[in-house]
N, C-alpha and C positions, 0 to 999 in steps of 0.2 A: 457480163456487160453491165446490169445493171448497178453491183455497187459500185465498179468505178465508175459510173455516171453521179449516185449520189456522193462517194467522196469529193470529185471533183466540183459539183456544186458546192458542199462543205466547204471546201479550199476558197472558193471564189467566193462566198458567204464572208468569210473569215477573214479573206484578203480586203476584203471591201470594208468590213467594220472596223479592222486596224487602220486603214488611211483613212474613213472620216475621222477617226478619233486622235490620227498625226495632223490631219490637218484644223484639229478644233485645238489640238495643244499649238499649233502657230498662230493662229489666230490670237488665243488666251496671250502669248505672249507679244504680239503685235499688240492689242489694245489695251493688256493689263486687265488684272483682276478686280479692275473696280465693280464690271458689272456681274448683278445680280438679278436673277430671275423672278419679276415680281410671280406671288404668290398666288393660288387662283382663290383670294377671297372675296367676303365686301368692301376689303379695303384696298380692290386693285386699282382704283384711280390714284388713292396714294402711295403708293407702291412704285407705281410707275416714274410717278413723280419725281419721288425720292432714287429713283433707281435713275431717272436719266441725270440727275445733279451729281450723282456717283459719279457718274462715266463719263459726260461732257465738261469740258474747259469750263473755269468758275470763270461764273459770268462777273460783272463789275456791280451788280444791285440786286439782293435780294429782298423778297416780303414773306415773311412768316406772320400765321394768324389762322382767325379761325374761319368757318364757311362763310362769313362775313367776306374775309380777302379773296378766299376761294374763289369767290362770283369774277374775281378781275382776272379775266383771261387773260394771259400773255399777251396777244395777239389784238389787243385793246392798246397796249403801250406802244409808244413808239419811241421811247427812250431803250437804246440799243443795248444789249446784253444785259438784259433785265429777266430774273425769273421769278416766279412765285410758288412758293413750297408754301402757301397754307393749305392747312388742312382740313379738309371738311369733317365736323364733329370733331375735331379735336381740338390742342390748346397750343398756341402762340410758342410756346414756351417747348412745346417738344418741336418746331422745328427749328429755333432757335440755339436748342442744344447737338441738335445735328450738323447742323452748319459750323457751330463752336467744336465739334469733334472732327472733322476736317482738317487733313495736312494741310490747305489753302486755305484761306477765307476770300470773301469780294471785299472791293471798297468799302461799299455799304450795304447795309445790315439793316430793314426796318423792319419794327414789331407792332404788330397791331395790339392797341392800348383796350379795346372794348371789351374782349368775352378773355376772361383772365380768371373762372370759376373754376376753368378743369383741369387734373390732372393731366402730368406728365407721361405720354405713351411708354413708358420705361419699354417696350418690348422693343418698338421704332428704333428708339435711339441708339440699343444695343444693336438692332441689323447692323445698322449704317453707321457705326462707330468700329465694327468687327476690321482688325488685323488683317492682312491678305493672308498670312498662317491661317486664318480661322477655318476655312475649310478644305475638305479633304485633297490632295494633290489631282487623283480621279477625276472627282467628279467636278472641274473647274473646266476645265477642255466643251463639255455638253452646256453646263449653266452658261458659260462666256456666249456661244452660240444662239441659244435660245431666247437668252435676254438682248443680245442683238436685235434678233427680229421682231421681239417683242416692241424695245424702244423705236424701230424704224417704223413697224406699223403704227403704235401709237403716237406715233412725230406730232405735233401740235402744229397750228397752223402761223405765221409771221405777220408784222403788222402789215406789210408790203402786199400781202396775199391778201390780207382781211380787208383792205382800207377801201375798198369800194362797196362792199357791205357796210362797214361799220356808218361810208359817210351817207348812205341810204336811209339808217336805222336812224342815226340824230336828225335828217330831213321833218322823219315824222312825230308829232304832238307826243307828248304826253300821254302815260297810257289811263285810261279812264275807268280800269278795274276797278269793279266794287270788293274789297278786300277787308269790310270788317268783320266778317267771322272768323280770319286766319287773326286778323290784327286782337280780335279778344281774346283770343287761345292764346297766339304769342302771350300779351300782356299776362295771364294771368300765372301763365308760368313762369315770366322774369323779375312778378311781384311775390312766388314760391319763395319760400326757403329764406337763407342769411349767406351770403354768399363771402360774407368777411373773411374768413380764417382761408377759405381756397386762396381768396385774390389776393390776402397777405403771402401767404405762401410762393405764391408763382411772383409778386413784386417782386421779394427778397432775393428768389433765384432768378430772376431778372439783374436783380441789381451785383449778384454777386457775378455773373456772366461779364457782362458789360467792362468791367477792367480786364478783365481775363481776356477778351475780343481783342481790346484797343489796343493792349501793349504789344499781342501781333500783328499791328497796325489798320488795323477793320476800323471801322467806325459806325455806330450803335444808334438810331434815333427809334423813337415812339412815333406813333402815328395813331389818329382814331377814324372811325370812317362813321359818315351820318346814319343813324336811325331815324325811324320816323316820332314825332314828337311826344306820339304816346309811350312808346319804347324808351325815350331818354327821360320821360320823367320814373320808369318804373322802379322799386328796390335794387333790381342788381345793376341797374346800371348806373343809377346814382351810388350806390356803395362801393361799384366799380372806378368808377369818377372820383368820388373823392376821395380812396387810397392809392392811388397810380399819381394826380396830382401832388398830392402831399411829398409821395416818394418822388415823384420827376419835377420837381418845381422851376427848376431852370429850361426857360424856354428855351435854349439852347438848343435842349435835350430834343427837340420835339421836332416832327418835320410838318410844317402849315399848311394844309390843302385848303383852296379855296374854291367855292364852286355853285352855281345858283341853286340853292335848294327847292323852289319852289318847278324847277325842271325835275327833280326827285321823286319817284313810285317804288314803291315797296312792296311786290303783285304778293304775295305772303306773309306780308307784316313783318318779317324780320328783316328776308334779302332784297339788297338793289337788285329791281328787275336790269335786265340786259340792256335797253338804253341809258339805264341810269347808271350802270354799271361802267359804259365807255365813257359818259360823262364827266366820274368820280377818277376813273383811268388816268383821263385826259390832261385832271386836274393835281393827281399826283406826278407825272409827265410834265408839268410848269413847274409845279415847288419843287421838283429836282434840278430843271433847270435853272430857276432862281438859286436853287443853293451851290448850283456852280457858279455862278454871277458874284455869289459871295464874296467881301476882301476877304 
């Protein structure tokens, strides 16, 4: 009596693990193999990121850049099918190349112009550039499932959901942190080093992307976002400034934010704190709309 108790558990074992895995290959094929299982590292907020730009409908306006753009949560814009793939610690230029490695592109394409010292994530670009060949026929049925729930749970929040916080947070002042010991640290690391040959570097393949974008009909603008005034005077960001101008000299090229600066804190001397952040939001959300106002 007993082993046919445990075969027939076996069996029902068995039978149960072949129809999860019929129904994670329907699944795989109802939503396609774009998604990917972010990874359990320190780079799972960009992971995720990148994994939900896989698999959701290309929006009509992206922002690539560095933790600089990072700070502008979605959910701060209210300019509709907008997303932001910067990346925190990294550079402009690898999410830029991911988006350019994309069967679709969006309308628009901004890159943030300020931190343009670092390398290119070469590992990033190759995830999210991979073939749907790329991986094993198997094991796509379990990754399609698990990065589901992964993207669901980390869903981010909409402007519609946020907008009664966010219009709480511009009620109140200006924050009145004392931030010059992050602001000396900042500065003496952005007065570090020669940051020329990077930021030549990433202009260049900047500049070689850009047609390669457009003639699949995207369109490419630069964008800077404010530092605080001791930060724009320092080395890298003056060396930064005047090789990105030189190469973008057509104001064309560039998208205009406008926005009261002296509403601006920088609670760590480098990043807009979160008021200043919806602020700065708020204010690329009009130069987008002005550039639709455009003849």
């Amino acid at each position: 009596m007993q082993p046919t108790s445990a075969a027939h558990w076996f069996t029902k074992c068995a039978f149960s693990a072949g129809l999860l895995l019929l129904v994670c290959g329907v699944a795989t094929a109802w939503f396609g193999n774009s998604l990917q299982l972010p990874s359990t590292t320190t780079r799972d907020g960009t992971l995720i990121t990148l994994n939900r730009y896989a698999r959701e409908p290309i929006p009509d306006v992206v922002l690539v850049g560095s933790s600089l753009t990072f700070r502008l949560k979605e959910e701060y814009f209210a300019t509709p099918r907008l997303r932001n793939l910067a990346l925190a610690g990294g550079s402009p230029v690898t999410g830029l190349e991911v988006v350019a490695n994309q069967l679709r592109l969006p309308k628009l394409i901004l890159v943030e112009a300020n931190v343009l010292s670092r390398s290119t994530d070469t590992a990033l670009v190759a995830k999210y550039s991979r073939s749907d060949d790329a991986e094993p026929l198997f094991f796509r049925p379990i990754r399609t499932a698990v990065a589901a729930y992964e993207n669901r749970l980390h869903a981010p929040l909409d402007h519609a959901q946020a907008s009664n916080s966010l219009h709480q947070l511009l009620e109140q002042p200006p924050s009145d942190f004392d931030n010059r010991i992050y602001l000396e640290r900042a500065l003496q690391q952005w007065n570090e080093g020669d940051p020329t040959a990077a930021v030549q570097m990433n202009v260049m393949r900047i500049k070689q992307l850009i047609p390669e974008i457009e003639r699949r009909g995207s369109r490419v603008l630069l964008f800077e976002l404010p530092c605080s005034a001791q930060l724009e005077g320092s080395r890298s960001a003056k060396t930064t400034r005047e090789i990105v101008h030189t190469a973008f000299s057509d104001r064309g090229r560039w998208l205009h934010i406008e926005y009261a600066r002296a509403e601006l804190r920088w609670a760590d001397g480098v990043h807009l704190d979160e008021r200043s952040a919806v602020i700065v939001a708020q204010s690329v959300d009009e130069a987008l709309s002005s550039l639709g106002r455009s003849p």
